[in-house]
ZATOR-734158 format. One record per atom (N, C-alpha, C): x, y, z. Coordinates in steps of 0.02 Angstrom, whole numbers, plus 50000, padded with zeros to 5 digits. Layout:
BEGIN
XYZ
...
This chain:
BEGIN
486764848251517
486864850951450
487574849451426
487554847051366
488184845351331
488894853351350
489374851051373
489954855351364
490034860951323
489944857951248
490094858251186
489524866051158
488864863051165
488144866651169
488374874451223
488704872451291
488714878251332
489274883751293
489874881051265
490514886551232
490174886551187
489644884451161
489244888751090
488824893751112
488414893951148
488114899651178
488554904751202
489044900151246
489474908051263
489684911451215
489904908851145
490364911651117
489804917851079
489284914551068
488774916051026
488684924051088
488424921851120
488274929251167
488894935351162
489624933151187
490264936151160
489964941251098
490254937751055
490134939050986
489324944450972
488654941351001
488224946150968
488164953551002
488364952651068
488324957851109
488914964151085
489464960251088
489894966551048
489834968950986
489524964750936
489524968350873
488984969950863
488194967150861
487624969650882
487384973850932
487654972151009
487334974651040
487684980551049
488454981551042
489054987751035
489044988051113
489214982251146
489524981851218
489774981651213
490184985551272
490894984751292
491064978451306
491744975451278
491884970251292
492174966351359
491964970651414
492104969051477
491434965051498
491104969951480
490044969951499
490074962251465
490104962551378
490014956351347
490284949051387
491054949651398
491174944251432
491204942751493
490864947651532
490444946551612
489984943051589
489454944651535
488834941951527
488844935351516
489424934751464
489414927751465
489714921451506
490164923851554
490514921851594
489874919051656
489214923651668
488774923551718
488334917151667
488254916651601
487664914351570
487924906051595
488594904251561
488964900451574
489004896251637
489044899851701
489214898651771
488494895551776
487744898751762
487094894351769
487174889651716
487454888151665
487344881551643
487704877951656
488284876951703
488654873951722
488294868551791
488734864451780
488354862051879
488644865851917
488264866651965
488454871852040
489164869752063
489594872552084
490014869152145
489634863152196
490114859652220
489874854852256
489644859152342
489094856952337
488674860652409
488434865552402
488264870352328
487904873052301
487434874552286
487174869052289
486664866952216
485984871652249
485654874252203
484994876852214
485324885752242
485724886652253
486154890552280
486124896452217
485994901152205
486104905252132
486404911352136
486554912952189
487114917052220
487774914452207
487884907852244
488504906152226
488634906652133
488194903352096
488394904752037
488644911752018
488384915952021
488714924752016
489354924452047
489604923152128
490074921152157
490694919852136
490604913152109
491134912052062
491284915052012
490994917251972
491134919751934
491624926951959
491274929452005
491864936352046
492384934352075
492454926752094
493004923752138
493614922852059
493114920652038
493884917551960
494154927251919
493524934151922
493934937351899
494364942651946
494234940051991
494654944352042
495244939552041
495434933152043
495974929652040
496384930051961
496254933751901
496294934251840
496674942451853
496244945951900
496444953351891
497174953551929
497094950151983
497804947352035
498334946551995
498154942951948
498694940451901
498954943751867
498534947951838
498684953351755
498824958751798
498334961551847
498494968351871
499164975251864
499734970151890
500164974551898
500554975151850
500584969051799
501064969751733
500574974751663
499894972051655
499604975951615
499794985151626
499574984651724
500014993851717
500604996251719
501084992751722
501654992951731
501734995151629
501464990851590
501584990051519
501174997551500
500614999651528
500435005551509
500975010651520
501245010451577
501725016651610
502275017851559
502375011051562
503015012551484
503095015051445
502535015251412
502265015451341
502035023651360
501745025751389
501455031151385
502165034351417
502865035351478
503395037151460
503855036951377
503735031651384
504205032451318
503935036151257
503285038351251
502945042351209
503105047951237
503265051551280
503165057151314
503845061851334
504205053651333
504935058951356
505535057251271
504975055451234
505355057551169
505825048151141
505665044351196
506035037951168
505815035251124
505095033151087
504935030951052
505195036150993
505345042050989
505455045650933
506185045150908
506555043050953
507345042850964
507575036150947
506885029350951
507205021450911
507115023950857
506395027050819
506255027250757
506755031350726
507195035850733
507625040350714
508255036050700
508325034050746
508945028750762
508965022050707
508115018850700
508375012550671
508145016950595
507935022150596
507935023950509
508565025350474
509145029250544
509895027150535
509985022550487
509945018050529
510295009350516
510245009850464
509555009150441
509335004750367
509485008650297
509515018950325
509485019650259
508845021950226
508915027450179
508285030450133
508095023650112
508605020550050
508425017250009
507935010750028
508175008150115
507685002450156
507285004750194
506935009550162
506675012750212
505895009050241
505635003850190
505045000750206
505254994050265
506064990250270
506264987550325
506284991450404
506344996550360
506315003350429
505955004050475
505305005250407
504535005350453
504404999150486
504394992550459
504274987550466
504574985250543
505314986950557
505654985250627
505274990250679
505424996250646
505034999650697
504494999350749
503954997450677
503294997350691
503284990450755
503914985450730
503694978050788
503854980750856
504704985450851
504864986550920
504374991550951
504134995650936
503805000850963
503084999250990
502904993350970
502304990850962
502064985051035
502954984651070
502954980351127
502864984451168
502924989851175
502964993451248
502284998851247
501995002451171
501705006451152
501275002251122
500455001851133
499825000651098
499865001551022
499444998850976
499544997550900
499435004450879
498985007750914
498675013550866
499115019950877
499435020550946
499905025250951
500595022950912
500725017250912
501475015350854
501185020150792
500545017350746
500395020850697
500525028050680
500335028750750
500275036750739
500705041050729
501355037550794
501895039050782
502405039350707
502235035150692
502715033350615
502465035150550
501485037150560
501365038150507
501915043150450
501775050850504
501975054750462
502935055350440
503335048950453
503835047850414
503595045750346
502915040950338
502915036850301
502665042550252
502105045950275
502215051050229
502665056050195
503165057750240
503615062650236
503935059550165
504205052250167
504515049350130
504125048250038
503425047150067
503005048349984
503095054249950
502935057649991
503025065649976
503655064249917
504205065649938
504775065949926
504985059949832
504465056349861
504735047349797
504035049849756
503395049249790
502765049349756
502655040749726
502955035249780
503075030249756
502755025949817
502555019049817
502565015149874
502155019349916
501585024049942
501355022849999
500865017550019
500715012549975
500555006750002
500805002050061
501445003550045
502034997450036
502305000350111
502255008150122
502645008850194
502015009650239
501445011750223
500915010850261
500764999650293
500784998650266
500974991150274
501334988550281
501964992650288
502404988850324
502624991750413
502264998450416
502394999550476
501494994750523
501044993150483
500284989750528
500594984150536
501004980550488
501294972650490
501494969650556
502154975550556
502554977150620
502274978150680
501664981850696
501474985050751
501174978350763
500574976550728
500164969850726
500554963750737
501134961250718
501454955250750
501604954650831
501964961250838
502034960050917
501534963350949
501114966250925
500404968550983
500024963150977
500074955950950
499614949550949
500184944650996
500934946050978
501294941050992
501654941751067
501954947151093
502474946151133
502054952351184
502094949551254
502074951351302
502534959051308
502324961051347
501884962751407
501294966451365
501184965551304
500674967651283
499964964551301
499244968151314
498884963451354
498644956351319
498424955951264
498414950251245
498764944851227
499504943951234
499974939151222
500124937251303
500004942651340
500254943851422
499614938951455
498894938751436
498344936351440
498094927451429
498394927351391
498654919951351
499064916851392
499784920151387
500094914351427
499934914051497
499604919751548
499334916351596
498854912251614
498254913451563
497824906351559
498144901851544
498584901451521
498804893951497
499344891751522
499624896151585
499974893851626
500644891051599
500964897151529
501654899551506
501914903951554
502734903251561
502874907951601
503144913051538
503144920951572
503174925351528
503964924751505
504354923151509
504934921951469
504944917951407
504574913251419
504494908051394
504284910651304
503704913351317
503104916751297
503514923551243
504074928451286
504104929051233
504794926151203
505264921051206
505744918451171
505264916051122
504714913951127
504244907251061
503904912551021
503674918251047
503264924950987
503784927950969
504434929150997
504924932950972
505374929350915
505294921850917
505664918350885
505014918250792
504554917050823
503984917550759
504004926350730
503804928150770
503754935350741
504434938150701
505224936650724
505474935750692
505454932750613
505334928250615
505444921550565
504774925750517
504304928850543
503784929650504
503824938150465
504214941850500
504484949750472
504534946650406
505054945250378
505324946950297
504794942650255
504424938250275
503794937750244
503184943050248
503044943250309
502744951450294
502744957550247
503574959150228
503584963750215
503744959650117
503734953550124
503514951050054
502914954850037
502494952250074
501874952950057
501634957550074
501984962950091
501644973450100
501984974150006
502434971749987
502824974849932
502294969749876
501894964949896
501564960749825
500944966549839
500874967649866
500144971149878
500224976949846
500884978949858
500934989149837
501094987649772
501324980949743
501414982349673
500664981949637
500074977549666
499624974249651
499204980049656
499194984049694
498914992249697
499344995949678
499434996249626
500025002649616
499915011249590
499215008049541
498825012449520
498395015549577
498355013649646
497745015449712
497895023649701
497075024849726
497095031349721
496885034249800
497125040049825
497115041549897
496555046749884
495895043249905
495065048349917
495195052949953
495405054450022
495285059650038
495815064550019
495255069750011
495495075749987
495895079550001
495875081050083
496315084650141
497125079950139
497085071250137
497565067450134
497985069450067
497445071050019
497995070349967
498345077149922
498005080749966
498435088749964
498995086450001
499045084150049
499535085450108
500215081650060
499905077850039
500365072650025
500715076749944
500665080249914
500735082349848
501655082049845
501915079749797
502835080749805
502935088049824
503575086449829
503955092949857
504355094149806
504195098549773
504505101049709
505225103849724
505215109549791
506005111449776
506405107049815
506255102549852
506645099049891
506845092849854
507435089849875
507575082649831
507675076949884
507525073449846
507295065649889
507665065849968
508265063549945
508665063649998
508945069550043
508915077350012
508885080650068
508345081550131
507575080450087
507075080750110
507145076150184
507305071150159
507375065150203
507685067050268
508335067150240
508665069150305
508375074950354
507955078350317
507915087250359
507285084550373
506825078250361
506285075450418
506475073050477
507255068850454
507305063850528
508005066450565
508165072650549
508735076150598
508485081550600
507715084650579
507495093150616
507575091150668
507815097650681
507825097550759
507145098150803
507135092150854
506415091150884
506175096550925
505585094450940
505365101350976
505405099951061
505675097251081
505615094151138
506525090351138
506795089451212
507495084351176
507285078651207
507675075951161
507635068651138
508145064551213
507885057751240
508505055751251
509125051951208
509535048351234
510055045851189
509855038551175
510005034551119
509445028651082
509495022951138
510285023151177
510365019451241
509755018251281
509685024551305
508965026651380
508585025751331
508335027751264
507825026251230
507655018851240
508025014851219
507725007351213
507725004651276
508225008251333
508245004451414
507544998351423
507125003651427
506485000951455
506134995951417
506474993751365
506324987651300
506484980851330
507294985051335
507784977151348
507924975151415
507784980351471
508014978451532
507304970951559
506634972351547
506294968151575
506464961251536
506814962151465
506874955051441
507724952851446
507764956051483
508874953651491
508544950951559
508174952951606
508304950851685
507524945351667
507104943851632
506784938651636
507024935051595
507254933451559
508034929651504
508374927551547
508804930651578
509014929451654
508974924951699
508424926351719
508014920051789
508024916151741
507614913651689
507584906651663
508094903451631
508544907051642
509224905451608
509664899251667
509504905151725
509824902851780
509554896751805
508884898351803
508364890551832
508414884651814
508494886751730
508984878451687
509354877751706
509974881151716
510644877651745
510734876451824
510494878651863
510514878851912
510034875751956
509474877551953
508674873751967
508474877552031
507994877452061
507794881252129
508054878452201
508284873252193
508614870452247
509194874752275
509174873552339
509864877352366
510274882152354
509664886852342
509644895752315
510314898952347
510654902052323
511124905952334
510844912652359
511304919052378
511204925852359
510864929452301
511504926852261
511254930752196
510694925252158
510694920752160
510114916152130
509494917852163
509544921152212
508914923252258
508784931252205
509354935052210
509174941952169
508954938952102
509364935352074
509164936151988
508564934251990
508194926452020
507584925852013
507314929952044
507084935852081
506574940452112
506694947052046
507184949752032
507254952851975
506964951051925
507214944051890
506894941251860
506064940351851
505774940551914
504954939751909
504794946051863
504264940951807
503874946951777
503464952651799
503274952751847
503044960851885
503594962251906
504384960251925
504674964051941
505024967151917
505214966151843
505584966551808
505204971951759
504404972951775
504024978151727
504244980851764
503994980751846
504024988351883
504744991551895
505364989251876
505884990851854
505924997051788
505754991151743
505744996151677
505135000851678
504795002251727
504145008151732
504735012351762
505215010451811
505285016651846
505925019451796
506315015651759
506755017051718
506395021951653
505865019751630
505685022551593
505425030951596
504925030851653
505115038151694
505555042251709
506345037851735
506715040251756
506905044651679
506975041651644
507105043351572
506755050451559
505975049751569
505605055951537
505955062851597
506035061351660
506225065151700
506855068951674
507285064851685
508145067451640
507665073751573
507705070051552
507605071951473
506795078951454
506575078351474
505915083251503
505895087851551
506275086651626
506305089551664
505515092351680
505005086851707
504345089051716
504085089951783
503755091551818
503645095251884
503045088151900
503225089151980
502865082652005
502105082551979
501805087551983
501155087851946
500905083051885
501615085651831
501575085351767
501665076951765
502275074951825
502235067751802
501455063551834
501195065851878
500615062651914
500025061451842
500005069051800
499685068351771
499715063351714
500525060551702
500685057751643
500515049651669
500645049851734
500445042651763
499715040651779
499195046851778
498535044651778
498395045151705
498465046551652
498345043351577
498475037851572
499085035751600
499185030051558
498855025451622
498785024251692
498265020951727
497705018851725
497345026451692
496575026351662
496465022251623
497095020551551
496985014751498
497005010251521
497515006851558
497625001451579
497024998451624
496645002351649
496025000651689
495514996151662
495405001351581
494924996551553
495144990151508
495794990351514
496144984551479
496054978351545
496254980651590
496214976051661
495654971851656
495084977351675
494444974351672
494004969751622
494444972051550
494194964751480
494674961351504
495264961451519
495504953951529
495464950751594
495124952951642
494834949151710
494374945951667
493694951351659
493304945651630
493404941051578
493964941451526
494114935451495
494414928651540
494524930551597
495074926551616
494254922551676
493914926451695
493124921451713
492814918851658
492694921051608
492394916751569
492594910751543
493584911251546
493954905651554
493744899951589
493684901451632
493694897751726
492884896451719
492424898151685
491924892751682
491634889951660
491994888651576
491964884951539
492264879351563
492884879951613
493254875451624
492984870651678
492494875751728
492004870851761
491474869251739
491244869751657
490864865751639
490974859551604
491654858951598
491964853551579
492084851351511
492204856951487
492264858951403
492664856951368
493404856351404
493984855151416
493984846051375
493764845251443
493764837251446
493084834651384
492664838151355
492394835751301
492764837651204
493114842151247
493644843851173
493984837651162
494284838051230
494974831351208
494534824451168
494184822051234
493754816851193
493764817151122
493394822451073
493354823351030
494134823050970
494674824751010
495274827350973
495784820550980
495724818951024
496234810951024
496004806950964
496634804850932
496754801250893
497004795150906
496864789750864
496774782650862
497404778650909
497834784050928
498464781150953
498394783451058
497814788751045
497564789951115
498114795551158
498314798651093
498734806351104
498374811751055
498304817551084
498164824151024
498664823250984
498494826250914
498874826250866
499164834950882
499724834250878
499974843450908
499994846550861
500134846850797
499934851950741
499434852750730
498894848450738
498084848850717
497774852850778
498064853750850
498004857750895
498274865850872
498804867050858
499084871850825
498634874750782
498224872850741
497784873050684
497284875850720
496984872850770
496374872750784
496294879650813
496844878350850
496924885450914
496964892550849
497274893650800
497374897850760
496694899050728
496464894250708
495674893950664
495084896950704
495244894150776
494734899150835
494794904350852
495294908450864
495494913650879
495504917950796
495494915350770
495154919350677
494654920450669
494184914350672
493564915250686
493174922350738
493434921350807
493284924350829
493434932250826
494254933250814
494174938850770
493744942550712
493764939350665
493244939750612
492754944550629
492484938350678
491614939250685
491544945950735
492144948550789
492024953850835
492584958750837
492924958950811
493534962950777
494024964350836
494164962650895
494644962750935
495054956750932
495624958750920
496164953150933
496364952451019
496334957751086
496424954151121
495704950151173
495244952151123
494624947551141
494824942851106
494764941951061
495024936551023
495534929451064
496004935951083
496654932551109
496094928851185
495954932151220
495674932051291
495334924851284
494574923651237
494284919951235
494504912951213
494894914351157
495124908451128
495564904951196
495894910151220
496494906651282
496014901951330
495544904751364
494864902451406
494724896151378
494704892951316
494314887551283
494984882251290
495394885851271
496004880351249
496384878751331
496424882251364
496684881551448
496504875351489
495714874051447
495404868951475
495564863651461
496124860951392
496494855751362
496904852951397
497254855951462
497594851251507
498444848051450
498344854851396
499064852751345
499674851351379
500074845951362
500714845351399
501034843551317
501684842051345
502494844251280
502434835551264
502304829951306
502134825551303
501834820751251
501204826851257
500494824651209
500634827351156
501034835151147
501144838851089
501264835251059
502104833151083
502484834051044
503044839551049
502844845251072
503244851251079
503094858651140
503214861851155
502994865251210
502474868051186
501964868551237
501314869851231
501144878851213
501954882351242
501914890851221
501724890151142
501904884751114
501924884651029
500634886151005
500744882751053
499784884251051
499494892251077
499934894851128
499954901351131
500004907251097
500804906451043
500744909350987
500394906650937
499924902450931
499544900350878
499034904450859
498654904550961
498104909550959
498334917150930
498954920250969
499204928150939
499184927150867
499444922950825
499534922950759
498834920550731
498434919450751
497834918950745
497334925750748
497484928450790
497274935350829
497374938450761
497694939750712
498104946150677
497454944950609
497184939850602
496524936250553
495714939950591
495354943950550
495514947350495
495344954550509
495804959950485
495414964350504
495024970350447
494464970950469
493914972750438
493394978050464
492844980950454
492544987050474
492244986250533
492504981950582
492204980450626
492824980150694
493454982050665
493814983050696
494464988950717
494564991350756
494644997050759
495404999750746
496074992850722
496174993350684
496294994850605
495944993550578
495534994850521
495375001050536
494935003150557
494685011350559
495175016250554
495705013850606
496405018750606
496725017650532
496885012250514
497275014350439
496555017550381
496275016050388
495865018450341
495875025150342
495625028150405
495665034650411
496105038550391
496735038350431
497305039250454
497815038650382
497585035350345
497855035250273
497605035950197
496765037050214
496485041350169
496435038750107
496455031850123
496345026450074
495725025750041
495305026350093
494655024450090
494255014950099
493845014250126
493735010150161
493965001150123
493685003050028
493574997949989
494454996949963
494895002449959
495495000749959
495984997850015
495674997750067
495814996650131
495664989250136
495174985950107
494874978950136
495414977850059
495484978949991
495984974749956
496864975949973
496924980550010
497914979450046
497734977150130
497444981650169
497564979650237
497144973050258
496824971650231
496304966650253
496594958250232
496644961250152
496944955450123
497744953050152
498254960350185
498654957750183
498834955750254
498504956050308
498434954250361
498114946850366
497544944350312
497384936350324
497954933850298
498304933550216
499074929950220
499564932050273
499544938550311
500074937250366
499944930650405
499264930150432
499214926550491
499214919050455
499084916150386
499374911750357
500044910950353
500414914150347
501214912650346
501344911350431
500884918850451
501334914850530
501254909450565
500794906550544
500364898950582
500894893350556
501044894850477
501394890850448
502084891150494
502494895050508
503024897850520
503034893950596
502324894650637
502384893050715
502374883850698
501924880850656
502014872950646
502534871950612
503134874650600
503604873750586
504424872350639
504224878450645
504654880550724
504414874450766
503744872050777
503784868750821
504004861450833
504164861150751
504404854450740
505244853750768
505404860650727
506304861750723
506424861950790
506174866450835
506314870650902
505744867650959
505734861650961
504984859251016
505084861351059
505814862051095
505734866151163
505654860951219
505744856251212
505344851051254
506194845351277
């Protein structure tokens, strides 16, 4: 059976089972990962063998879970400390500092990216909503404009930069190292913010008249008659909390320490190279390793809620089986993305793409790769509303390309963030994104698909633009 014919069925099964059939997307891409492995040829000494086909398939996601295992929980632990011992509340306080009432939609916007690396999309939201409200209240102006600029934010780096699972997912199929991975999403996601928040401010002018349906939302929200703008303001983001806070230092620790000591090693590896390892070239690279450098900032990040909480061994066991429990079922969709990878790749999918994609000079064209990788990972969004399914599958198809900087043109991480910036296309009632702002902001569903929907497909247009750009200026190569 044609290559080509087998990643259409798989994708096709993917796709109907989660949105038709409302499988879990672990179940979905086992299923198809097994459908796949029988249309493939057997391993050699196999054949007739239909055990081994199942086989493999458990051999490639147990070698996928090996991989992701300890950083995916390591990234939960964080995230669920830094929610807990008050750090995520202490950047947002801190960078609303910086900017100011008057910037206050750059506010949401930074926020929403940093908070969004260590902390899942829907808890960033949650967290920041009620500034964004606090602040309407007060103007009765723009809640378009800060509701969209804190999803912008959360959505760039929960598609783009590691250790989040789907950017973290990507570059190990595709065999980026995680430094790498995030200097190239950190450098786009950058470059792509103040366009973003263009286009949260064309939208809130373009809705200006929007009206907020729910009822309960839009009591809450009514001005504050005796209070004035700016006192209001301040007496949201200096009440005194109910819980203490740590200091914005220990707050961000657990941000910057895993990317100063993996910055670090690859820093050192350029100049120095692996040859004739020193002491400390021995510490920085083992520090440096990306599991080691999470399970660093896990224990820093704890250490943090401990200081600052003072919680009883109980209390922390319990805070470390929440956030374990998530990470479990995150594990388990990206094992099985990472088999369904691995047997497309032994059906030789790979090698019928290229065929197809070489151009007359008998090299891929590397922006039209860029393209492609973004257009698949949209698609597939679209059609099943997860971006790190999205992210997972698309990585599986494209892994099999055998891309080098060579053939690019430019480093192949640049096809990595193609897929994340691809990932962010489109979200719609089928994704659970979407459900959260809709809800959660009382928009209602049909005002929701003309700001969040619409303004999330031009995000992921600017950022595609932004990554075939970069990759020209910055090849990396």
């Amino acid at each position: 059976m044609d290559p080509l014919l087998i990643l259409l069925i798989g994708l096709l099964f993917v796709i109907g089972l989660i949105v038709y059939a409302r499988l879990n997307p672990f179940l979905a891409l086992l299923a198809a990962a097994l459908i796949v492995s029988f249309l493939s040829k057997p391993a050699p000494g196999t054949e007739g063998d239909w055990t081994a086909q199942v086989t493999r398939v458990g051999t490639a996601l147990g070698e996928m879970a090996g991989k992701i295992m300890i950083l995916i929980a390591m990234g939960s632990l964080i995230g669920q400390a830094m929610t807990r011992s008050g750090a995520a509340d202490r950047i947002v306080r801190g960078i609303v500092r910086l900017f100011g009432r008057e910037r206050m939609p750059e506010a949401l916007l930074s926020s929403g990216f940093v908070l969004s690396i260590p902390v899942f999309y829907d808890a960033t939201f949650y967290l920041l909503l009620p500034l964004a409200r606090a602040v309407y209240r007060m103007t009765q102006k723009h809640y378009v404009l800060y509701l969209l600029a804190i999803g912008f934010g959360a959505t760039l780096s929960h598609t783009l930069i590691p250790p989040t699972p789907g950017p973290l997912m990507v570059a190990r199929e595709m065999g980026i190292s995680i430094g790498t991975m995030m200097l190239l999403s950190g450098m786009v996601g950058f470059c792509t913010m103040p366009f973003a928040l263009l286009i949260a401010r064309f939208l809130d002018r373009r809705n200006a008249n929007i009206q907020i349906e729910d009822a309960a939302i839009r009591e809450a929200l009514k001005p504050l008659a005796e209070v004035s703008a700016a006192d209001g303001l301040k007496d949201e983001i200096d009440a005194a909390p109910a819980m203490k806070l740590p200091s914005f230092f220990a707050a961000i620790l657990p941000i910057l320490l895993p990317v100063a000591l993996i910055a670090g090693a690859s820093i050192t590896k350029s100049l120095c190279g692996n040859s004739a390892q020193t002491t400390w070239q021995k510490i920085v690279y083992f520090a440096g390793d990306a599991q080691v450098a999470l399970i660093l900032s896990a224990l820093t990040a704890f250490a943090v809620l401990q200081l600052t909480q003072r919680l009883s061994l109980r209390e922390l066991e319990k805070e470390m089986g929440t956030a374990l429990q998530a990470a479990g079922n995150i594990i388990l969709i990206t094992s099985a993305g990472g088999a369904f990878g691995a047997m497309l790749r032994a059906c030789g999918v790979g090698e019928r793409i290229q065929e197809l994609m070489v151009s007359g000079n008998g090299t891929l064209p590397g922006l039209g790769v860029l393209l492609l990788a973004f257009l698949t990972a949209s698609m597939i969004k679209t059609a099943q509303g997860s971006s790190t399914t999205a992210m997972i599958t698309t990585a599986g198809i494209f892994s099999t390309l055998s891309l080098s900087s060579a053939a690019l043109g430019f480093h192949p991480g640049y096809v990595a963030v193609a897929i994340g910036v691809g990932s962010c296309v489109t979200g719609w009632m089928n994704d659970s994104g979407f459900c959260i702002f809709a809800s959660m902001s009382g928009l209602g569903e049909t005002n929701v698909l003309k700001t969040w929907t619409v303004g999330l497909a031009l995000m992921g247009l600017v950022g595609i633009c932004v990554t075939m750009i970069l990759s020209q200026i910055v090849p990396m190569i």
